[in-house]
NUDOLO-209338 format. One line per 5 residues: their letters; for each residue x, y, z of C-alpha. Coordinates in Angstrom, 3 decimals. Layout:
a	X,Y,Z ~ ...
end
This chain:
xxxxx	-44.746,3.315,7.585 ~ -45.507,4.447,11.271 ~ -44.990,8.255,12.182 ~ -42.360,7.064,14.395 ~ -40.217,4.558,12.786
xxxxx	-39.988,7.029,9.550 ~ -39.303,9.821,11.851 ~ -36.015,7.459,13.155 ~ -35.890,6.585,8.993 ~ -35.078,10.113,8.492
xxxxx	-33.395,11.059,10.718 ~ -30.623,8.122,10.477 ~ -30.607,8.728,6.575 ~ -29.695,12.875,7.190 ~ -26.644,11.424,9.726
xxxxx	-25.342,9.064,6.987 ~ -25.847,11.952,4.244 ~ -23.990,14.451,7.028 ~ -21.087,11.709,6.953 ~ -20.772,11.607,3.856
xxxxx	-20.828,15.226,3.542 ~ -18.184,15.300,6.146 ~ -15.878,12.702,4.760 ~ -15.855,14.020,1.368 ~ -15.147,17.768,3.161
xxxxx	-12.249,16.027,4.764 ~ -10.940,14.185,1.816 ~ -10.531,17.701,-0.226 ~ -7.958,18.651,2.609 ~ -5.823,15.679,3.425
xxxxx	-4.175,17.867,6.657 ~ -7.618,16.993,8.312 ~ -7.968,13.772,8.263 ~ -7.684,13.337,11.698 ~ -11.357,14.978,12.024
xxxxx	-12.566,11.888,10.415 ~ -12.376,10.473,14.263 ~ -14.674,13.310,15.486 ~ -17.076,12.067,12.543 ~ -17.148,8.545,14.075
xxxxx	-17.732,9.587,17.940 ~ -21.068,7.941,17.608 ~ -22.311,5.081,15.609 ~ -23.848,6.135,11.949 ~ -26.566,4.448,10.816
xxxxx	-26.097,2.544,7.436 ~ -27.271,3.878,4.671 ~ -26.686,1.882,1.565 ~ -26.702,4.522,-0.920 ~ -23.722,5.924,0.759
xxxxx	-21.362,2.641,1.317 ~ -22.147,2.008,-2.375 ~ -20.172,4.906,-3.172 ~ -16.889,3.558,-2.708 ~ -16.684,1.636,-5.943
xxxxx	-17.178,5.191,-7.796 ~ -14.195,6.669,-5.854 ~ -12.018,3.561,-6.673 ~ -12.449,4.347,-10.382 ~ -12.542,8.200,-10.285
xxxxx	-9.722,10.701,-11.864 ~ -8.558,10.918,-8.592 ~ -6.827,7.548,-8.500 ~ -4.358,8.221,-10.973 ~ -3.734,5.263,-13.240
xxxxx	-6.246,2.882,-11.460 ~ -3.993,1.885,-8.694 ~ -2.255,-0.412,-10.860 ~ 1.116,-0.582,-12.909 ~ 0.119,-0.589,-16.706
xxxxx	2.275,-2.354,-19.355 ~ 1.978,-2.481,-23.056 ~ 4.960,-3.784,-25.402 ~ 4.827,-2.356,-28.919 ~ 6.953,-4.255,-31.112
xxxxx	9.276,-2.829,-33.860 ~ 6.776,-2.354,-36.217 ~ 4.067,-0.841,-34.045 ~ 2.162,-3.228,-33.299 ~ 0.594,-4.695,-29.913
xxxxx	2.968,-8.105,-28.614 ~ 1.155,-8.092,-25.058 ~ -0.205,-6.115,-22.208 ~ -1.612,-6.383,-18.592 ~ -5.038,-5.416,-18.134
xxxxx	-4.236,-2.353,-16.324 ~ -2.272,-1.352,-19.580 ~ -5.275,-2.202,-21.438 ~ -7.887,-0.130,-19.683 ~ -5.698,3.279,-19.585
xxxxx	-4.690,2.704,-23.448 ~ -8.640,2.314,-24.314 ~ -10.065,4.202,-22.086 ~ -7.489,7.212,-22.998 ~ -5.739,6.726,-25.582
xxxxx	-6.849,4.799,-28.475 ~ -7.238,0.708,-29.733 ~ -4.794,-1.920,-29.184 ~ -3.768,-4.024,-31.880 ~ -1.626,-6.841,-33.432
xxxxx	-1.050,-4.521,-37.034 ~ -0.819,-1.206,-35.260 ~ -1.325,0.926,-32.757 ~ -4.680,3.540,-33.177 ~ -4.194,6.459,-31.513
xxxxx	-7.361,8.872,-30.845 ~ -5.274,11.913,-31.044 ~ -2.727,11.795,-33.975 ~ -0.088,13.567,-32.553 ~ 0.568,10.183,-30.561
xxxxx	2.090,8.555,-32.685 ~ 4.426,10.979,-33.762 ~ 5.099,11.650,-29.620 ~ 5.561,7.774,-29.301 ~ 7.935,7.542,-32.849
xxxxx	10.433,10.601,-31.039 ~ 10.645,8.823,-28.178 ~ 11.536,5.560,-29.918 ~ 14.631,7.392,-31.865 ~ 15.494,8.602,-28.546
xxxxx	15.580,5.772,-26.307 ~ 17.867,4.192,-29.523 ~ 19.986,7.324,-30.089 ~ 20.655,8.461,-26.093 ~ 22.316,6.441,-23.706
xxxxx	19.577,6.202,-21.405 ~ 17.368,3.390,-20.317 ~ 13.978,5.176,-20.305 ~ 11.974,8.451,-21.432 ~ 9.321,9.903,-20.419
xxxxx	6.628,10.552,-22.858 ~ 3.833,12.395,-22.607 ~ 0.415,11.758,-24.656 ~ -2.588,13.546,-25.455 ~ -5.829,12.116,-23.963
xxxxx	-8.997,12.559,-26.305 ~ -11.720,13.403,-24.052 ~ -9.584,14.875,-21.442 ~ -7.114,17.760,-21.076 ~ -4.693,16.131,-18.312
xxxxx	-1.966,14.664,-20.425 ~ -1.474,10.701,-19.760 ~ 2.106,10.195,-19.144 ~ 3.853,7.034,-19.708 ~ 7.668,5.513,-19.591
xxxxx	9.061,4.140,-22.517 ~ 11.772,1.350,-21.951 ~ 13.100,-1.142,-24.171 ~ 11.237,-4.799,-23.912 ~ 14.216,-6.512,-22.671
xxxxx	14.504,-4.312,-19.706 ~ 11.098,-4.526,-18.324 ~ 11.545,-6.046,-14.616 ~ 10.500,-9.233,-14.337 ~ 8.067,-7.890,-11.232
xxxxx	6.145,-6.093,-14.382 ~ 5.665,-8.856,-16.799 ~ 3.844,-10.968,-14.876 ~ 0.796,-11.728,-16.239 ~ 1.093,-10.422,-19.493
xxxxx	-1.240,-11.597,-22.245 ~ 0.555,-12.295,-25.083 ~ -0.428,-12.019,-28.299 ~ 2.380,-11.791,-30.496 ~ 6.331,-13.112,-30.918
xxxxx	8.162,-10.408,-28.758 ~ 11.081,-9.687,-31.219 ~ 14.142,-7.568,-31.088 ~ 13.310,-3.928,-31.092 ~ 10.498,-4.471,-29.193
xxxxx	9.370,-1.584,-26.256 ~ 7.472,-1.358,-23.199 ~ 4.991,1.560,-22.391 ~ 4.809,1.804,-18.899 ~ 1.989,3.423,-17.423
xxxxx	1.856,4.674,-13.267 ~ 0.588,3.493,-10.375 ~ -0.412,5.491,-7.847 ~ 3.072,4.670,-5.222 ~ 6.216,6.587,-3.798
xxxxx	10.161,6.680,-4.891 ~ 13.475,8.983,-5.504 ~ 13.946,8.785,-8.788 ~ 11.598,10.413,-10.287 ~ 12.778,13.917,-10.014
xxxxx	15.950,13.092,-12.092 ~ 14.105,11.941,-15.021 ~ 12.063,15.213,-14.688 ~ 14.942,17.317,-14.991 ~ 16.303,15.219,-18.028
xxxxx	13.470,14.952,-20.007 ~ 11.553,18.464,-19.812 ~ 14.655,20.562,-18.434 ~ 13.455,21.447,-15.391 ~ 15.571,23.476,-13.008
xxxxx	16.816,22.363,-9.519 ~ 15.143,24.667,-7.614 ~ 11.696,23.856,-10.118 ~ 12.559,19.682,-9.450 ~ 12.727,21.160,-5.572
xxxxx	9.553,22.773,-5.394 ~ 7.422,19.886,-7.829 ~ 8.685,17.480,-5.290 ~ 7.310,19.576,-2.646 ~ 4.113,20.146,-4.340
xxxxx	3.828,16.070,-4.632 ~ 4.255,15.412,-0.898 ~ 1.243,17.693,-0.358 ~ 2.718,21.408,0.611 ~ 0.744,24.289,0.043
xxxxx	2.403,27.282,-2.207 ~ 2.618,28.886,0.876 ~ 4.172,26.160,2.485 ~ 6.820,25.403,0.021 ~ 8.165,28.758,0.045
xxxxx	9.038,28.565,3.892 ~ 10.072,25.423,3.645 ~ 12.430,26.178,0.337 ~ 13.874,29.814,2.331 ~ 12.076,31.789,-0.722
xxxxx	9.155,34.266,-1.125 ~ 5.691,33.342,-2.062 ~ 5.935,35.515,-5.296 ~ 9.856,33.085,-6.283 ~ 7.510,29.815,-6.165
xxxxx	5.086,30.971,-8.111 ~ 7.116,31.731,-10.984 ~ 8.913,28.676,-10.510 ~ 5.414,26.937,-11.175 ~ 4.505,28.715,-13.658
xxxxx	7.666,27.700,-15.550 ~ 6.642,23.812,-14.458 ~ 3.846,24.304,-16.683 ~ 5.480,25.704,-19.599 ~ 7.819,22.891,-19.552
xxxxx	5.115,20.325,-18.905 ~ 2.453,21.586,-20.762 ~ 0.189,21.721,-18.090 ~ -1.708,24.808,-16.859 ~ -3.536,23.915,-13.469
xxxxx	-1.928,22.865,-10.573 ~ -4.667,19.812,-10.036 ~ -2.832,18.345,-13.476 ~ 0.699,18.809,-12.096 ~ 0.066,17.089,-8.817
xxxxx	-1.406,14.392,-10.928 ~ 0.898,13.983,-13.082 ~ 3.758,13.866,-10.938 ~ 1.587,10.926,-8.565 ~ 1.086,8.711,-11.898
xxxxx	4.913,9.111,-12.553 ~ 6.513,8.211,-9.073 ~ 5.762,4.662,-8.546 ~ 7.041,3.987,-11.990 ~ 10.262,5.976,-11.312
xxxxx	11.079,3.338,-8.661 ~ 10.551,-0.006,-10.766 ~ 12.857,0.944,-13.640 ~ 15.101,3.155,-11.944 ~ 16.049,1.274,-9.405
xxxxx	17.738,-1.887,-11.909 ~ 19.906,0.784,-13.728 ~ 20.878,3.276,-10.984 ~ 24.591,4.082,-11.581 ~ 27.186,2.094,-9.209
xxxxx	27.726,4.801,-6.504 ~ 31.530,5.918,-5.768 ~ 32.778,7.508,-2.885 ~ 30.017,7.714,-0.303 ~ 30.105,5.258,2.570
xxxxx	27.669,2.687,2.711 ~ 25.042,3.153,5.234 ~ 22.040,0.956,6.573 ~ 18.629,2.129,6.366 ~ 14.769,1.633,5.931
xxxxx	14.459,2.961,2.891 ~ 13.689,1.258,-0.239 ~ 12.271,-2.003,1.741 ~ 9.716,-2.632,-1.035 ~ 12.379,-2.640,-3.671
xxxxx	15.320,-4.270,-1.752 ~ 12.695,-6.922,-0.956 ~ 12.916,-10.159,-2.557 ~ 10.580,-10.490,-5.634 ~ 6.505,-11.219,-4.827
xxxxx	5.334,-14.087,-6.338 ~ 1.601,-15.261,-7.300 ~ -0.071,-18.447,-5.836 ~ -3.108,-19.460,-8.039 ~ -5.685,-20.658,-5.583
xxxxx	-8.467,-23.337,-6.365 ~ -11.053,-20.566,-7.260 ~ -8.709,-18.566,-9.813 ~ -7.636,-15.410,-7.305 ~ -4.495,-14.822,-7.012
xxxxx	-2.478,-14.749,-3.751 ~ 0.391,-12.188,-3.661 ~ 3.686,-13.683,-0.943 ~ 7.060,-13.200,-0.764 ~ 9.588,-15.612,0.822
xxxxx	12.900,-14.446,2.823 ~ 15.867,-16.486,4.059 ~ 16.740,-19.736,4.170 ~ 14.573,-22.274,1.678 ~ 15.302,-25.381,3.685
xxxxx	15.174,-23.552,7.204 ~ 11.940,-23.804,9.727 ~ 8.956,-22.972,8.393 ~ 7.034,-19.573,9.650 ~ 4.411,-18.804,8.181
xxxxx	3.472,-14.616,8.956 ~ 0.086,-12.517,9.195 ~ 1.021,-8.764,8.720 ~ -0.123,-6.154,10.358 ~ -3.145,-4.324,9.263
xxxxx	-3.114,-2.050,6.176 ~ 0.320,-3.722,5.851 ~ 1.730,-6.159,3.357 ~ 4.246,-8.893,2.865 ~ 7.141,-6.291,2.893
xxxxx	9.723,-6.857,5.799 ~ 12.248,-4.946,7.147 ~ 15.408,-4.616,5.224 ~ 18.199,-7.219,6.704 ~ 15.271,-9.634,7.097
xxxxx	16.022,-11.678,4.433 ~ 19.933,-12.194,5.579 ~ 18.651,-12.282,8.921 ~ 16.232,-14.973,8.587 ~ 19.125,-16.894,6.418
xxxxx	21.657,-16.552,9.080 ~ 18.925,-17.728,11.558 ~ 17.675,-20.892,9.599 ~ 14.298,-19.513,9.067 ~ 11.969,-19.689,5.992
xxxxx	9.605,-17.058,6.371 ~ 6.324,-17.172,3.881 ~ 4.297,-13.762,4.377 ~ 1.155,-13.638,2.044 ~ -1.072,-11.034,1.410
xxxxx	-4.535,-10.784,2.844 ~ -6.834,-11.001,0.089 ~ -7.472,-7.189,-1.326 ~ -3.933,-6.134,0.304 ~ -0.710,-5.734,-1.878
xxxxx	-1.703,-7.633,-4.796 ~ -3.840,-10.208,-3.644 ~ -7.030,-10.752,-5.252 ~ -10.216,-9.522,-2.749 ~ -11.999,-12.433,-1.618
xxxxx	-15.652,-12.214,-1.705 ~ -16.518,-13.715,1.380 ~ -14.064,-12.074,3.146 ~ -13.669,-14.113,6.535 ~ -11.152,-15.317,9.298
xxxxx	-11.212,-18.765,8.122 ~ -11.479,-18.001,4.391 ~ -8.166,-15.939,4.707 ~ -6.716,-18.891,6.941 ~ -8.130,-21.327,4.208
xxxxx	-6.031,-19.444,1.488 ~ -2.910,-18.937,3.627 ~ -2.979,-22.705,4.470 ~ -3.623,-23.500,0.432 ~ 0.237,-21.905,-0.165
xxxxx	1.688,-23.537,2.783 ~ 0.373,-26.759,1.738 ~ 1.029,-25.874,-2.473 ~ 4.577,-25.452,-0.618 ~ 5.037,-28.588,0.671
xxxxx	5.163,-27.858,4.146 ~ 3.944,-30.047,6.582 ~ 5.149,-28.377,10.024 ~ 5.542,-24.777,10.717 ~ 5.284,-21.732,13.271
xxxxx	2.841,-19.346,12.936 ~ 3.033,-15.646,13.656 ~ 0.550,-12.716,13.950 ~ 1.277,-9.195,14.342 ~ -0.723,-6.253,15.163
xxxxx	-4.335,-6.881,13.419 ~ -2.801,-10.042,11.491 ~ -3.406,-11.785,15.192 ~ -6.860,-12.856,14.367 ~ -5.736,-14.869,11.391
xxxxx	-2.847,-16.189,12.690 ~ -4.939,-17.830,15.214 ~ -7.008,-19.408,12.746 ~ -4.535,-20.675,10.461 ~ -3.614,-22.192,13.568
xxxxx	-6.636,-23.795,14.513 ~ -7.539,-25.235,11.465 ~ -4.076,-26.836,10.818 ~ -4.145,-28.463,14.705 ~ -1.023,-30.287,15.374
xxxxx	0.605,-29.395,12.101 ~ 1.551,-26.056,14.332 ~ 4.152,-26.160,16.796 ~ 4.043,-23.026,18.198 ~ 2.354,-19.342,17.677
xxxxx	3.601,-16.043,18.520 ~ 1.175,-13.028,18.818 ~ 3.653,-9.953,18.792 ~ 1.130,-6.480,19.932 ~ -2.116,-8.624,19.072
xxxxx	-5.213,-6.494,17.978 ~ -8.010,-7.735,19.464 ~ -11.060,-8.640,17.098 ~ -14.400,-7.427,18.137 ~ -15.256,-3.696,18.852
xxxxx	-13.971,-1.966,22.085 ~ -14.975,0.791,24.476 ~ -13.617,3.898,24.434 ~ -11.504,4.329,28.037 ~ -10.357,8.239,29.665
xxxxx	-6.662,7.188,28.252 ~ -7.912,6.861,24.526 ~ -8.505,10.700,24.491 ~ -4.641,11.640,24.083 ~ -4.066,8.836,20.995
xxxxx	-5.975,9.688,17.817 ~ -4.833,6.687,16.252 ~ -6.574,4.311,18.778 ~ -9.955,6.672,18.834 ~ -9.569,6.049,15.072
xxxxx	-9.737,2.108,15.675 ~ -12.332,1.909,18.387 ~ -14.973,4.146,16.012 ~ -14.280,2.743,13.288 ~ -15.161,-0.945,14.338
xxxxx	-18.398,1.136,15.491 ~ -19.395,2.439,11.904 ~ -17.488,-0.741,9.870 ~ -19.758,-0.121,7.023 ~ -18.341,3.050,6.186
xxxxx	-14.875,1.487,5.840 ~ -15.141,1.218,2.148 ~ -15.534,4.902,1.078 ~ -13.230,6.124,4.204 ~ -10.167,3.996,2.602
xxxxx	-11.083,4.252,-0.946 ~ -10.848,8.155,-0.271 ~ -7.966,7.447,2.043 ~ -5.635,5.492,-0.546 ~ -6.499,8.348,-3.491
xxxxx	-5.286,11.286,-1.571 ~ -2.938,10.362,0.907 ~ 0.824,10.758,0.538 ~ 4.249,10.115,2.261 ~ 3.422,13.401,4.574
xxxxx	-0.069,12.222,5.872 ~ 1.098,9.030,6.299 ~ 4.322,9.998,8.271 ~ 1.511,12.207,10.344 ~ -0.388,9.446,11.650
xxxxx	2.617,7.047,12.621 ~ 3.810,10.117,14.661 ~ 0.411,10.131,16.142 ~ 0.534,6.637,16.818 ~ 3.429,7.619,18.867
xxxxx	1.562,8.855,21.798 ~ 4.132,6.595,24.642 ~ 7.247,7.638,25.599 ~ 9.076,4.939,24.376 ~ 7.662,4.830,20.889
xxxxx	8.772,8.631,20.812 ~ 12.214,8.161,21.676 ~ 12.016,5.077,19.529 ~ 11.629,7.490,16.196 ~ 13.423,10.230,17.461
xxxxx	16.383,7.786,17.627 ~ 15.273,6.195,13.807 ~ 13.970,8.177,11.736 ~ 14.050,5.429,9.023 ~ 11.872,3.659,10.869
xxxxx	9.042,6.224,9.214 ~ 10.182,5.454,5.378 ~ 9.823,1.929,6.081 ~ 6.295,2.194,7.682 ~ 5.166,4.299,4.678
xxxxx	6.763,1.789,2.367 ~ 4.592,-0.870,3.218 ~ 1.424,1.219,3.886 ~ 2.085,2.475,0.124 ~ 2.197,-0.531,-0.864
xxxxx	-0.619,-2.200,0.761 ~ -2.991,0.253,-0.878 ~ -0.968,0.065,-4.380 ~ -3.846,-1.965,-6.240 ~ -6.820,-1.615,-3.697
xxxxx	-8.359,-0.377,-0.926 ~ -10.572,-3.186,-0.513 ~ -8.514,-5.694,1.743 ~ -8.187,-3.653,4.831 ~ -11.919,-2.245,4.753
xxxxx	-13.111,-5.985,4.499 ~ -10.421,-6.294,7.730 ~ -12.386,-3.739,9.375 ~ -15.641,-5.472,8.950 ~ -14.328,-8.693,9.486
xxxxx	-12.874,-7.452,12.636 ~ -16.046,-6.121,13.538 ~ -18.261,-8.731,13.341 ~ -15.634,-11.696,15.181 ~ -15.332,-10.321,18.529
xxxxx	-14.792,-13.922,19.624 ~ -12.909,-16.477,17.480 ~ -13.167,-20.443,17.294 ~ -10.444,-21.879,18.620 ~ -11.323,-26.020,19.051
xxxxx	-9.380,-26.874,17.035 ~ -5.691,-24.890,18.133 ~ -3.402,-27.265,20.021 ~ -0.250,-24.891,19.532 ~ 1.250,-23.130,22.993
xxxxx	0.591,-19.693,22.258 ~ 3.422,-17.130,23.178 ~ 2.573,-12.835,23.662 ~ 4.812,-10.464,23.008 ~ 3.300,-6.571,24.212
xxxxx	4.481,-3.457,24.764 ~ 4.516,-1.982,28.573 ~ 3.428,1.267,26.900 ~ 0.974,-0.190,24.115 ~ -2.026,2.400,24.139
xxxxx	-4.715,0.057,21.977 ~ -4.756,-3.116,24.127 ~ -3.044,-4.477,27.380 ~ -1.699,-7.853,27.165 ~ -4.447,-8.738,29.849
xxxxx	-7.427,-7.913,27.315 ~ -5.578,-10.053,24.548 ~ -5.311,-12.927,27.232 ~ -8.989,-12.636,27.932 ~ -9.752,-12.381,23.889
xxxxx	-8.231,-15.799,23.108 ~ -9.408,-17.017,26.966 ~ -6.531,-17.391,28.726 ~ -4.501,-19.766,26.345 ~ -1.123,-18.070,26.305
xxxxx	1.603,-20.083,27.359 ~ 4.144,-17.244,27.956 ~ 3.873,-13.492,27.829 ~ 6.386,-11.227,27.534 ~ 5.836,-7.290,28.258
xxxxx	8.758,-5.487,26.803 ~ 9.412,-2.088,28.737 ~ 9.763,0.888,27.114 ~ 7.809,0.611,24.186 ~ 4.195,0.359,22.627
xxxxx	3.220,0.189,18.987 ~ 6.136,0.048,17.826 ~ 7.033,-3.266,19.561 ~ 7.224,-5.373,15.875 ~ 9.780,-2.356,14.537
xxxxx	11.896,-2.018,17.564 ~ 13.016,-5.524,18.564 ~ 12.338,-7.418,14.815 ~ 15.886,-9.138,15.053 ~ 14.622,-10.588,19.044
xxxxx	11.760,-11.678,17.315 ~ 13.378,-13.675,14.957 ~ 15.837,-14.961,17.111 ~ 12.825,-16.581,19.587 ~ 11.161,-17.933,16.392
xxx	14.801,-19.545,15.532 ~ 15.105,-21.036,18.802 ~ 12.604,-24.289,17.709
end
């Protein structure tokens, strides 16, 4: 190799290794994240040996439980009747072998732990415990809820392999997935005896705090916390607070999926709408099998035999809608199908991750559907595919709405960027799409409801959008809802996105006969509904800038939305 080109060898290799150095810096302290823009001011050359390292962080301890729900029912004699294979892969890669005669535990003291818990899911007028087992090669305990077979929600027994009968007495082991709810606390209390003021600060210690932190934010001294911790680990036999934290993340999402179907019927309090809870007040995903074997996560709301629209969610989104949307879109005479971008939710990744292979598999479920003529609707990031669903189904489309439309393709940074960290993040990271896979693979193991409620306020940087969330606040539990999860199984859907994004600045549209309709904030600080006319050339039928607003357009006027879609 020449002097000179192994000179500019070197020197790109050091700026990818300083990256990485950077990123993984970063990662350790989620409260500077935001310093990951400052990392992508300037292009980084690709370095292979660092964007391969995203598969090792997507299978490291510190994606508790895999990103995936794990389910094994045990029948009454001990024995294996089915599991999922995320309840496969935490059993044998933690716990012990699977089988039709028995269970075989590593550590002995498991079956005794899973045998109490039994008796006491039988003898106690509950409808789930909380066990905890021993791992074999590692000291972090693997915990796990136990809930009888017939209760298991019919979201978790989807694609269980079956092996045996599953008779009466049968049980579910439940293992966590790395997501956000409520009710976890409560079961805490019950089953290890924890204190209020301990639940308090363990649910403090979850969201992120710092010792420090939690004592201002509980009114107490530094010196009260950490006694109250202390005790936490005497209760849970733990002894670092690394374990607790993980712990506590494996337990959450599962907190939400069983809780939620035997909550006691509230009395007294008055009924109030909110946000919160959209995942689990939505109605129940299902799974389209596509030609090549992936599976296509969607959910449908309102009315079955209303007018077809078919939606592309926003990026690092999913097909969770705002709650009221189903009784909206019922009221309305609308039938709204929202799949899940392949890698998002839980969608299969696609390997050729492209516009029109995600408009091929989004037209495979409209057409497995039966639907010959629909709308078609793009918001945020989800524009790009929209428009190609669009243009390969031609006249099959009657009309397309692009509500605060992402434009593909990467953009220059402008003086008004400066103030929004959230755009800067967009524009640099189209520049350096490569490194999308380890940035959200670290992203989706250590964020939590706090960061993520940090960057929508971020995103916040017009007037509008502030008063917007000053004025609803639930807006924010909604947003980090679906956000939650859209990462639950994977953060490979929105990296591809990013690189998809990246490499489409200009999209084929010969085939779109559809009038095209913008919706865009007057505020919106990532685009101007000029640049998205000049992105899809000046097609747009109508456009419509709403005042007063600029991300947020999609949250704040959802039920006008609708209505225009309804008006067909």
């Amino acid at each position: 190799m020449a002097p000179a080109r192994r000179a500019v060898a070197e020197s790109s290799k050091s700026q990818a290794a300083l990256a990485l150095e950077t990123i993984y810096a970063i990662a350790a302290q989620p409260d500077r994240w935001d310093q990951i823009v400052d990392l992508l001011a300037e292009p980084v050359a690709e370095d292979p040996a660092v964007s391969g390292l995203a598969g090792l962080v997507s299978v490291s301890p510190l994606a508790p439980g895999g990103g995936a729900v794990g389910v094994l029912l045990v029948g009454a004699g001990g024995g294996a009747c089915a599991w999922n294979a995320a309840g496969e892969a935490v059993f044998h890669q933690r716990l012990g072998v699977i089988a039709a005669r028995g269970l075989s535990f590593f550590n002995p003291s498991n079956h005794e732990a899973l045998t109490r818990a039994r008796a006491q899911l039988r003898s106690v007028p509950s409808h789930q415990v909380i066990v905890k087992f021993v791992q074999a090669a590692d000291e972090t305990p693997q915990f796990a809820y136990l809930i009888a077979a017939a209760d298991l929600p019919a979201d978790l027994a989807v694609g269980l392999a079956r092996i045996a009968p599953v008779e009466e007495g049968a049980v579910a082991l439940v293992f966590p997935a790395v997501e956000a709810t409520d009710h976890l606390w409560a079961n805490l209390r019950e089953s290890f005896g924890l204190t209020p003021a301990e639940t308090r600060l363990a649910a403090r210690l979850r969201d992120g705090l710092t010792l420090k932190d939690a004592a201002a934010e509980l009114g107490v001294a530094v010196n009260t916390v950490r006694n109250q911790l202390r005790a936490i680990f005497d209760k849970l036999g733990l002894s670092r607070q690394s374990d607790l934290i993980r712990a506590l993340t494996q337990l959450t999402s599962l907190a939400g999926l069983l809780g939620e179907a035997h909550a006691p019927v509230p009395v007294g309090p008055a009924v109030a709408a909110t946000e919160r809870g959209a995942v689990l007040a939505s109605p129940p995903i299902q799974l389209f099998r596509l030609a090549d074997g992936r599976n296509l996560a969607w959910r449908e709301y309102g009315d079955p035999g209303g007018r077809v629209v078919l939606l592309a969610h926003q990026g690092l989104g999913c097909s969770v809608l705002p709650r009221g949307s189903d009784a909206l879109a019922r009221d309305l005479g609308l039938r709204l199908i929202c799949p899940e971008r392949p890698g998002a939710g839980r969608s299969d990744p696609r390997p050729d991750f492209s516009l029109g292979g995600v408009a091929d598999d989004m037209i495979a479920l409209s057409r497995g559907l039966g639907i010959e003529r629909l709308q078609v609707a793009g918001f945020m990031a989800g524009a790009p595919f929209a428009l190609s669903v669009a243009a390969r189904l031609g006249p099959a489309v009657s009309r397309v709405l692009l509500a605060s439309a992402r434009p593909s393709g990467q953009v220059a940074e402008t003086a008004q960027d400066a103030g929004n960290r959230v755009v800067l993040f967009r524009r640099r990271i189209l520049k350096n799409a490569w490194m999308s896979d380890l940035l959200f693979s670290l992203l989706r193991v250590q964020l939590n409801p706090r960061q993520i409620e940090k960057f929508v306020r971020s995103a916040a940087s017009a007037p509008g959008d502030l008063a917007y969330l000053r004025a609803h606040p639930g807006v924010l539990e909604f947003i980090v809802d679906y956000i939650t999860e859209s990462l639950a199984v994977s953060s490979r859907g929105i990296a591809d996105e990013v690189k998809c994004a990246a490499r489409n600045p200009r999209l084929d549209l010969a085939g779109l006969t559809a009038p095209i309709t913008l919706w865009h904030g007057a505020e919106d600080p990532m685009s101007s509904a000029a640049e998205v006319s000049t992105w899809i050339g000046g097609r747009e039928q109508e456009t419509r800038i709403v005042p007063d607003v600029g991300h947020f357009l999609p949250h704040k006027h959802w039920p006008e939305v609708m209505a225009w879609l309804a008006e067909e």
